[in-house]
N, C-alpha and C positions, 0 to 999 in steps of 0.2 A: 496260060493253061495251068502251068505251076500252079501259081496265087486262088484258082477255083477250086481245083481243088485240095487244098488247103482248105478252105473255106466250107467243104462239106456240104455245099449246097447241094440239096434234094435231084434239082434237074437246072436245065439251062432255060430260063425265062425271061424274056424282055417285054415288056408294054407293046410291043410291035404285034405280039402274039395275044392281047388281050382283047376280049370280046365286049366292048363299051354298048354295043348295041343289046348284048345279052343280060348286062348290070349297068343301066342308065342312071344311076344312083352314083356312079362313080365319075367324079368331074374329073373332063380332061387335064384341064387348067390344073388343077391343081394338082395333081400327079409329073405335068410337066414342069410345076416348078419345083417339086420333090426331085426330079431327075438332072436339075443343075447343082444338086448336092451340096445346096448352103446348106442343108442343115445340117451333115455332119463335119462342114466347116464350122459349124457353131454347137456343135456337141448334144444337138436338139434330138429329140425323139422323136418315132410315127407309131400311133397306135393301128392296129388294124381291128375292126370290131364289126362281126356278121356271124349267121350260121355256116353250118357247117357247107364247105364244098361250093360258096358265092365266090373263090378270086382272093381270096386273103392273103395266102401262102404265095400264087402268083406273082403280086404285085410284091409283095418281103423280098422272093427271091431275083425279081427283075432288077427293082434296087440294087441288093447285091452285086448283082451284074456288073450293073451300071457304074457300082461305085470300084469294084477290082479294075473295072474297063479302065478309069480313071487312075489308078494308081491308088485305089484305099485300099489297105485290110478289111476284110470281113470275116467273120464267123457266124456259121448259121450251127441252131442247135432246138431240137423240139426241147420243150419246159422236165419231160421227162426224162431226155437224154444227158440234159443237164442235171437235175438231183442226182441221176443214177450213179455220173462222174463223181461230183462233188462227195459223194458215197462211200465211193468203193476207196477203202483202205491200203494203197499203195504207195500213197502219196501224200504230204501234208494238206490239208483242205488249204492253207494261204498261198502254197505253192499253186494249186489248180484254179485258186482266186487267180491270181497274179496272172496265169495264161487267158483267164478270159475277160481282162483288163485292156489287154494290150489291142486288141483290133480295134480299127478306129470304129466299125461296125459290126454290132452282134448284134443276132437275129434270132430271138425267140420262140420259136411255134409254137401254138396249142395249147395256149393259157387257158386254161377252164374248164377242161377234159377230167380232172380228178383234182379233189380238195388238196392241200399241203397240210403236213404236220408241222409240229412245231421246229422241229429241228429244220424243215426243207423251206419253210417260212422264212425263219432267221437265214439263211443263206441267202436267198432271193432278196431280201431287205438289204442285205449287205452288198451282194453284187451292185443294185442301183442305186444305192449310196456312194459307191465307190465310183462307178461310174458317171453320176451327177456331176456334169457341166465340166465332163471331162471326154465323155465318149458317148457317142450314139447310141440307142438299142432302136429297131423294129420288132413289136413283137404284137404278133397277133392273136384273140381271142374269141371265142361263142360268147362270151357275156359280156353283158352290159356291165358300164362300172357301176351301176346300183346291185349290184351282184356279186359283185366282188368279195363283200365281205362273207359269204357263204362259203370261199375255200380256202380261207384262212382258219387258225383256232382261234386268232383274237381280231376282231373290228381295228383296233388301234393298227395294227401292221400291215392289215388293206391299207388303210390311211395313209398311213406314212410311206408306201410302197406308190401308190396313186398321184399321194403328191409332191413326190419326186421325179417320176414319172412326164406328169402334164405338167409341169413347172412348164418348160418348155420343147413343146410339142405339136403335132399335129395327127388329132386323128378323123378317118376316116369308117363313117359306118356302110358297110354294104348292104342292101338290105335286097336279097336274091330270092326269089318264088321259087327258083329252081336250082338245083345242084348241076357246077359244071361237068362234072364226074358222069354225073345220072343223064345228063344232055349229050357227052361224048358218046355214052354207051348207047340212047337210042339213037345217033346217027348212025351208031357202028352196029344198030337191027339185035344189041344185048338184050335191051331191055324193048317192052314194045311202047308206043306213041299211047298217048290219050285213047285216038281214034283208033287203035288197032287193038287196044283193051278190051272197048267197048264192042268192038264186031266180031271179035271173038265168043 
């Protein structure tokens, strides 16, 4: 319990709890072999890549789980909660490098949500350099990597961010018609059905 949180994770998620039937885009298979945790035996990456609200975050923080379950460090942090830190003037920015160095697993939410400037650019460039072929990230995004270069200021630092990144990696795209969020709440009679729009 300790080591979770530590780890800052959002909620408690396992794959046990995921809806394959809901996003049949998402291979079992291959998720199961994410969950014997070579990969961050081997310091590999998982992109996660869908719109908003298909299972993204889920499966980041299931992993987590799975890998504290195991006896890894992790650290989960959305992309904005990260600038914000690396930011704020309390602390040397290599000292605040160096704490999110250490987890064998960080977990990045929300890539794509707002552009980076230059300065929040070069951080992020650095962290996954430094981390390359040294420690894990899962981090998930709404864009496509041909898109990528739109929240950056310069094309080259996508690039070189991307291809450190998928050096070695695994990503997976969700491709969801519908939001889990938006599906929870019409079970839960929030929102109304198709057919209950429509006979109203």
């Amino acid at each position: 319990m300790v080591k979770t949180r530590l780890a800052h994770l959002p909620s408690h998620k396992t794959m046990a709890d995921f809806d394959y039937s809901f996003q049949p885009g998402v291979d079992p298979k291959q998720i199961a072999e994410l969950l014997t945790l070579r990969f961050i035996e081997h310091a590999e990456n998982v992109l996660l890549l869908g719109p908003p609200g298909v299972g993204k975050t889920h499966v980041a923080v299931a992993l987590a789980v799975e890998a504290i379950a195991k006896g890894y460090t992790a650290y989960f942090v959305t992309l904005q909660q990260l600038i914000d830190y690396l930011a704020e003037g309390n602390e040397p920015v290599g000292a605040k490098m160096r704490v999110l160095l250490r987890p064998k697993l960080l977990v990045i939410d929300e890539m794509g949500y707002l552009p980076l400037d230059r300065q929040a650019a070069n951080w992020l460039f650095e962290l996954v350099s430094r981390r390359y072929e040294k420690g894990s990230i899962i981090l998930t995004s709404n864009k496509s990597y041909g898109d990528w270069s739109s929240l950056f200021p310069e094309v080259a630092i996508a690039s070189a961010i991307l291809d450190r990144l998928l050096h070695h990696s695994t990503t997976i795209n969700i491709r969801g018609g519908q939001s889990y969020r938006l599906k929870e709440k019409r079970r839960g009679g929030v929102i109304p059905t198709v057919d209950q729009a429509g006979s109203s």
